[in-house]
N, CA and C of each residue as an Amber inpcrd file, in Angstrom:
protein
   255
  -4.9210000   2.0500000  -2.0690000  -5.2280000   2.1590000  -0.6610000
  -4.1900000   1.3620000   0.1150000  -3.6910000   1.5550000   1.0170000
  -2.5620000   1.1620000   2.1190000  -3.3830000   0.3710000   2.9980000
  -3.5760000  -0.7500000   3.0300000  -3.9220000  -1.7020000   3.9010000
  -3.4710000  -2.1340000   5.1430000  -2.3000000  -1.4980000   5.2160000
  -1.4860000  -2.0130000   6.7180000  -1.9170000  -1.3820000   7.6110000
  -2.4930000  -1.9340000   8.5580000  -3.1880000  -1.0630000   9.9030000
  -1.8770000  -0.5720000  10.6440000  -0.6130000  -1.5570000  10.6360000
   0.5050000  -0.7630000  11.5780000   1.0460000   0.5620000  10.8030000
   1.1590000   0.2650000   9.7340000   1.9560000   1.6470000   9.0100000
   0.8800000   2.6240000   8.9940000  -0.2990000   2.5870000   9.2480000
  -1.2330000   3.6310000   9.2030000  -1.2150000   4.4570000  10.5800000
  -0.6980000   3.4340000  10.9970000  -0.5020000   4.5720000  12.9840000
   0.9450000   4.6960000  13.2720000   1.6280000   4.8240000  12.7230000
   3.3710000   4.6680000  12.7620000   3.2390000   6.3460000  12.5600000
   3.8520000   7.2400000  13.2680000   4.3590000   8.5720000  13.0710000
   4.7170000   9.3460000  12.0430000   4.3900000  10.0840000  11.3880000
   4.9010000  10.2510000   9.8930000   6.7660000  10.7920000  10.2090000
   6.8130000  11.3680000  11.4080000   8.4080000  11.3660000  11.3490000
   9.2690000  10.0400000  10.8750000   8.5500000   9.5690000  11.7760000
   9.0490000   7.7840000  11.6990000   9.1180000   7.3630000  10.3710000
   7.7890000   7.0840000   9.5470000   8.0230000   7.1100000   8.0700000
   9.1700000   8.0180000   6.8370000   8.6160000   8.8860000   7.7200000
  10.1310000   9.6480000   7.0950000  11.8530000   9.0310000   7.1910000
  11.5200000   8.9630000   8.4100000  12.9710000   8.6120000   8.4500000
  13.4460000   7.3200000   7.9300000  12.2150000   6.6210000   8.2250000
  12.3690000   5.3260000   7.3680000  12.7400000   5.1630000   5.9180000
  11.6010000   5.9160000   5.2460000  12.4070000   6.5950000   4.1200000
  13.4130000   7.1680000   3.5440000  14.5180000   7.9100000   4.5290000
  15.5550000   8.1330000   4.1140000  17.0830000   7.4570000   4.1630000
  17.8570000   8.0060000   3.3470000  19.2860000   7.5330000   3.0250000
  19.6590000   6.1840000   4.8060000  19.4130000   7.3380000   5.3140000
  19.9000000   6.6620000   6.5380000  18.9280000   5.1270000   7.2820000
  18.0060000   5.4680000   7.4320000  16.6530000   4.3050000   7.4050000
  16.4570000   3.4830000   6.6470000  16.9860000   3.8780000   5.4320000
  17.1860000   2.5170000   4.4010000  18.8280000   1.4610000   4.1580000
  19.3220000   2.0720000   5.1040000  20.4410000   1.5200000   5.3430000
  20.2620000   0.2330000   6.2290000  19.8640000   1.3430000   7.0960000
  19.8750000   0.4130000   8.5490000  18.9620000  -0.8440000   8.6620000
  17.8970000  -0.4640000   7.9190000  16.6280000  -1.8680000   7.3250000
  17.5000000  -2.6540000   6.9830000  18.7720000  -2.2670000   5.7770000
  18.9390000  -3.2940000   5.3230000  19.8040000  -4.4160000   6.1720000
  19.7820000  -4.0770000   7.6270000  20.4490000  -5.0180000   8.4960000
  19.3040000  -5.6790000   9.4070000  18.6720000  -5.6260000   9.3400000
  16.9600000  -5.7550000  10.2070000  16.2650000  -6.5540000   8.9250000
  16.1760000  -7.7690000   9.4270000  14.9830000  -9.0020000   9.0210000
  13.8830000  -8.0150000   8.3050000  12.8830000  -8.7790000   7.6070000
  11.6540000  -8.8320000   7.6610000  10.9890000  -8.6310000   8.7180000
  10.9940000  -9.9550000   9.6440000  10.0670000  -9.8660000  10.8650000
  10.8880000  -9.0020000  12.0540000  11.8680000  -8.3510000  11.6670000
  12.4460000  -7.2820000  12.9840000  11.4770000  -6.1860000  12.4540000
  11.4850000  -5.7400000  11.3350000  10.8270000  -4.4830000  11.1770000
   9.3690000  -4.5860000  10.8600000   9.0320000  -5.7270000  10.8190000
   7.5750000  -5.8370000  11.0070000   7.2360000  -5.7300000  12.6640000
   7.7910000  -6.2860000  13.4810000   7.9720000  -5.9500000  15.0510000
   8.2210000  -4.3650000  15.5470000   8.7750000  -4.0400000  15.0410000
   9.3980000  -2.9350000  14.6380000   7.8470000  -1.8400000  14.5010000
   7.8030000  -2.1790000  13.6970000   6.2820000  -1.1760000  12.7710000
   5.4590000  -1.1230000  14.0580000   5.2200000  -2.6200000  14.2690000
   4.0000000  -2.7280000  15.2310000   4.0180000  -1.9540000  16.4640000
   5.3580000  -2.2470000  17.0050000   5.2240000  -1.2520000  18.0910000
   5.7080000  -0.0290000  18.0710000   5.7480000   0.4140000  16.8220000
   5.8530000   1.9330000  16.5510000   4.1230000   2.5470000  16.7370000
   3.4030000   1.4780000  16.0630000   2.0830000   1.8840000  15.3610000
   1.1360000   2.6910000  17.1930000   1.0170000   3.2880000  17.5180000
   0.0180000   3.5900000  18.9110000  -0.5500000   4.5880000  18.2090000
  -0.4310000   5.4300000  17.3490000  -1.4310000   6.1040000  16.7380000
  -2.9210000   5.7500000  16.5130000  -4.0460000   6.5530000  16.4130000
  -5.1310000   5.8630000  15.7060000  -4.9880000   5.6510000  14.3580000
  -5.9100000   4.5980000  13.8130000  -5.5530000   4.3310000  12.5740000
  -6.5160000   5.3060000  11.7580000  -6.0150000   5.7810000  10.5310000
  -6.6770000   6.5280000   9.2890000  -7.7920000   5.8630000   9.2520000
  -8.4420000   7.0090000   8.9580000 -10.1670000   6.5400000   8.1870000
 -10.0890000   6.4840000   6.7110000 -10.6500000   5.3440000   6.4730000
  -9.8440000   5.4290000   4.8080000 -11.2010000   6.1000000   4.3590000
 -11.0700000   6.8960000   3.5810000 -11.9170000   8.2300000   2.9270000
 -13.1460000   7.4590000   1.9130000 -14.0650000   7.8990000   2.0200000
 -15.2570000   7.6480000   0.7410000 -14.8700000   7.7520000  -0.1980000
 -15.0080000   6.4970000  -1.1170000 -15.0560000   6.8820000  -2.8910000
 -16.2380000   6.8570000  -3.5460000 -17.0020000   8.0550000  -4.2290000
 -18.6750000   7.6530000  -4.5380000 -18.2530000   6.6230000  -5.5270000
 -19.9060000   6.0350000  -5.3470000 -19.9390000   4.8850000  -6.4820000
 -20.0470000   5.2800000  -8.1170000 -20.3050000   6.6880000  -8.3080000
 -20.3210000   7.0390000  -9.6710000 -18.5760000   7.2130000 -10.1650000
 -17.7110000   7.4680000  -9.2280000 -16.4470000   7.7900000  -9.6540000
 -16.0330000   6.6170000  -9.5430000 -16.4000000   5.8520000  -9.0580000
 -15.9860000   4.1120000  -9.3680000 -16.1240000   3.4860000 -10.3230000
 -17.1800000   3.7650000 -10.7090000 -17.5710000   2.8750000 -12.2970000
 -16.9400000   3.6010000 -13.1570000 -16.7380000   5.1480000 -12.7970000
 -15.8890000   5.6400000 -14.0280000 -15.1240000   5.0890000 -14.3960000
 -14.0350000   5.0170000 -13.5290000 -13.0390000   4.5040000 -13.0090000
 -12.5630000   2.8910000 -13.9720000 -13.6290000   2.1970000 -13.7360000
 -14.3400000   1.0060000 -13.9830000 -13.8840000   0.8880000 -15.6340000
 -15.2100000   1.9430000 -15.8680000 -15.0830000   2.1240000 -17.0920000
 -13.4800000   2.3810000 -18.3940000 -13.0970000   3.0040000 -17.4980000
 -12.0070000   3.8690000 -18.3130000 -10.4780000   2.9770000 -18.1890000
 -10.6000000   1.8570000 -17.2320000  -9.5970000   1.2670000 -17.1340000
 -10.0030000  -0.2890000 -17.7020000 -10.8090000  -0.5720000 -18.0850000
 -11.4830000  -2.1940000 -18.6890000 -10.8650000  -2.2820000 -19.6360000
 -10.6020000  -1.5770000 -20.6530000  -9.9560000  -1.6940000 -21.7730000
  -8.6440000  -2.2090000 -21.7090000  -7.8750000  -1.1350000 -21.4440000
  -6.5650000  -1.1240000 -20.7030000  -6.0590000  -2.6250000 -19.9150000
  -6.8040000  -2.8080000 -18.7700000  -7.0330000  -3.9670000 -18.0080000
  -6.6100000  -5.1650000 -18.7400000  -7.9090000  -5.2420000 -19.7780000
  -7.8330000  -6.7650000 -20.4070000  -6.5450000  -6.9870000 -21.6770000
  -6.0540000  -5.4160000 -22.2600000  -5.1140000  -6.0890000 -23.0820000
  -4.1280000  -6.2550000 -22.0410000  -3.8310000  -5.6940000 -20.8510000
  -2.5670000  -6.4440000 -20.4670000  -2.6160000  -7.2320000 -19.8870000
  -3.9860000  -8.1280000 -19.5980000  -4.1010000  -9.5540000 -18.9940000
  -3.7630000 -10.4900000 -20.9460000  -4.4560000 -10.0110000 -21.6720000
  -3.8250000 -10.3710000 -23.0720000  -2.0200000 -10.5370000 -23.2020000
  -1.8490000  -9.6010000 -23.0320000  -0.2460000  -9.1690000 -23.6360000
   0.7580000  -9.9750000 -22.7000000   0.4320000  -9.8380000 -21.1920000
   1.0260000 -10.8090000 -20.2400000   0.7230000 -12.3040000 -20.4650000
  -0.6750000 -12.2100000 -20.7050000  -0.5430000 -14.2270000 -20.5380000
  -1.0700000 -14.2440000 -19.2840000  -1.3700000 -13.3710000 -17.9390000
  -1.7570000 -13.5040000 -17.0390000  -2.9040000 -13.0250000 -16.3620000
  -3.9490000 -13.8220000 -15.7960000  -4.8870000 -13.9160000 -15.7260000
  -5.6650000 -12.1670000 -14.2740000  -4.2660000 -11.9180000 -13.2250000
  -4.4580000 -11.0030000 -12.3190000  -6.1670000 -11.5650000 -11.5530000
  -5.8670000 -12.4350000 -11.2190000  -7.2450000 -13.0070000 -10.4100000
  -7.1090000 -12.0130000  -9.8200000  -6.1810000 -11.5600000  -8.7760000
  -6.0140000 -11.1430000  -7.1170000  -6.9070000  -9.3920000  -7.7250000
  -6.9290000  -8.9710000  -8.9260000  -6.9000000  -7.5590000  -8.8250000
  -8.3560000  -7.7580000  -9.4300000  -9.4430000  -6.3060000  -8.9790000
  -9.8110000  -5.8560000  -9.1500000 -10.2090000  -4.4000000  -9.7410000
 -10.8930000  -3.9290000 -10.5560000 -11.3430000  -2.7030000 -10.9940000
 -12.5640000  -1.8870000 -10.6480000
């Protein structure tokens, strides 16, 4: 899920272009906080409704990735507080 409320109302042209050859150039002369300024006052769109996930396709979900999950908190050595399943 995309958490950024500005990039969620930013134009998809805009994203596009951001995305391309040329937009990724030009970022790379623009700060951090220019194109976070940048975003923001691109963003006047409404923001996305982030969509329903039922709770049965969650636990699937749940289910089918626990395994997985814990050997690579195993195999890394790292604990992934921040993440959830």
């Amino acid at each position: 899920m995309n958490n950024s409320a500005h990039l969620s109302r930013v134009p998809a042209p805009v994203l596009a272009f951001a995305q391309s050859r040329t937009g990724k150039m030009l970022s790379g002369f623009a700060g951090r906080e220019v194109r976070d300024v940048l975003r923001a006052a691109l963003a006047f769109r409404r923001p996305r409704s982030v969509p329903t996930f039922p709770d049965d396709l969650k636990r699937s979900f749940r289910d089918d990735l626990a395994m997985d999950v814990a050997r690579l908190r195993q195999m890394t050595g790292y604990a992934f507080s921040g993440w959830s399943i």
